[in-house]
VOPA-618936 format. One line per field, with one value per residue (C-alpha): x, y, z; residue number from 1; residue in three letters. Coordinates in nm, 3 decimals, always signed. Layout:
xx (X_...)
yy (Y_...)
zz (Z_...)
pos (NUM_...)
code (ALA_...)
END
This chain:
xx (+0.000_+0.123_+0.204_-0.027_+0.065_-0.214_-0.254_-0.493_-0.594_-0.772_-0.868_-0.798_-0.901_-1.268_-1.534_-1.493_-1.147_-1.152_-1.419_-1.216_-0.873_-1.040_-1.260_-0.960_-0.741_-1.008_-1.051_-0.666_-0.631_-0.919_-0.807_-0.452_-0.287_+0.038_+0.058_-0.005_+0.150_-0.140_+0.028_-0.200_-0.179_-0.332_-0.400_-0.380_-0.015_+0.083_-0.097_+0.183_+0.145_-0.271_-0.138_+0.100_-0.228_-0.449_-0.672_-1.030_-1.199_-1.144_-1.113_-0.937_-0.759_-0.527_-0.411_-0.065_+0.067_-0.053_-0.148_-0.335_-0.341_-0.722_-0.891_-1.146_-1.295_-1.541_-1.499_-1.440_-1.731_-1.875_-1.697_-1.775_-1.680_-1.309_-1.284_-1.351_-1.113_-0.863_-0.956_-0.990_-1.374_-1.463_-1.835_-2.060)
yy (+0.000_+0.362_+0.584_+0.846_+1.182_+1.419_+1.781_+1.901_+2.239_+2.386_+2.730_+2.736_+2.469_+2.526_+2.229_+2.164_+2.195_+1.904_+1.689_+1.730_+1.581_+1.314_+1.187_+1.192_+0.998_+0.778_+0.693_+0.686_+0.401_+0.233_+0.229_+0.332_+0.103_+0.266_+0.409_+0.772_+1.052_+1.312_+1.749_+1.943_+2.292_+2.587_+2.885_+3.080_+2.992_+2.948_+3.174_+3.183_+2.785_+2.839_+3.121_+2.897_+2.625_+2.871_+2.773_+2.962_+2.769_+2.492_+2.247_+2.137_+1.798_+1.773_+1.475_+1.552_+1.173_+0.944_+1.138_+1.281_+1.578_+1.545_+1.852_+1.789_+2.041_+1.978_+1.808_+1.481_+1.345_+1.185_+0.892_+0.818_+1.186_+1.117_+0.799_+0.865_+1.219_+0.947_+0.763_+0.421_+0.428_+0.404_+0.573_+0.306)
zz (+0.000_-0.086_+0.172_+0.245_+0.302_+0.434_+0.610_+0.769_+0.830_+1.090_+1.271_+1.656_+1.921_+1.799_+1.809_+1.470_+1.482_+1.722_+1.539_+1.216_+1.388_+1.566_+1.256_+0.992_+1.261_+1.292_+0.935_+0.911_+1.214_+1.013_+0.661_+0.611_+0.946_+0.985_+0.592_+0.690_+0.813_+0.911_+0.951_+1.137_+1.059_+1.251_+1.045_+1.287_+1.370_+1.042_+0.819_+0.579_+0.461_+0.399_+0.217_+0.010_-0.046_-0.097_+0.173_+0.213_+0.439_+0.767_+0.824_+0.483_+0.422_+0.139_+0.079_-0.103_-0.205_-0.392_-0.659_-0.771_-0.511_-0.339_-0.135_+0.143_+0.325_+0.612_+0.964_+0.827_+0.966_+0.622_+0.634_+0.282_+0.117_+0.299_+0.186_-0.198_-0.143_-0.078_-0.357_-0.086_-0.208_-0.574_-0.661_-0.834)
pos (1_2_3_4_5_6_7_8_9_10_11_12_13_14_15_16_17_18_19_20_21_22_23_24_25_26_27_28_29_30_31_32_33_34_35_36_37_38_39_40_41_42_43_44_45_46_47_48_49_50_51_52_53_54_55_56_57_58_59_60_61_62_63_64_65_66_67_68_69_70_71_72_73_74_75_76_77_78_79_80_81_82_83_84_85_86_87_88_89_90_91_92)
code (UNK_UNK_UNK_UNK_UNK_UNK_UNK_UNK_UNK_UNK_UNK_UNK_UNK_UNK_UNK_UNK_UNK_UNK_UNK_UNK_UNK_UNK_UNK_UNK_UNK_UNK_UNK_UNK_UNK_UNK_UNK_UNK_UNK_UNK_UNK_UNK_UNK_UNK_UNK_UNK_UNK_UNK_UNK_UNK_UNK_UNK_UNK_UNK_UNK_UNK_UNK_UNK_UNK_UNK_UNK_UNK_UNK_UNK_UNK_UNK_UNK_UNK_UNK_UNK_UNK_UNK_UNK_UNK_UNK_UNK_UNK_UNK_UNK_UNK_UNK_UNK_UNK_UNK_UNK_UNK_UNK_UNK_UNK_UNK_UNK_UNK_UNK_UNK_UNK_UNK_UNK_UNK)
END
């Protein structure tokens, strides 16, 4: 299995902040075993790298490898929507 790697980025220690970390590890401890590595990035902290990703809204997932480069935005809690962003899932 390819390695998977994914940020995530987030606004603050808000609710959905939270929700989006602990659903996407989830998924990740799920699916991927120990294929992953998972960057969480505050914009707050670090406006400078949403600037760089062009990042409008958060929580946002990219996943960056395997290609081809996948966007998800939302708290991750559509278990389906990640899993086809990750192209794990394949739409019928």
């Amino acid at each position: 299995m390819n390695k998977f790697v994914l940020k995530l980025y987030i606004t603050g220690n808000t609710i959905n902040s939270q929700r989006a970390i602990a659903n996407l590890l989830r998924i990740c401890q799920e699916e991927l075993d120990d294929h992953y590595t998972v960057e969480i990035i505050d914009v707050l902290e670090q406006p400078q790298k949403a600037e760089v990703e062009k990042i409008l809204v958060t929580p946002t997932l990219i996943k960056e490898l395997p290609p081809p480069l996948q966007r998800i935005i939302g708290d991750m809690s559509n278990t389906q929507k990640v899993l086809l962003g990750l192209d794990l899932l394949h739409q019928d």
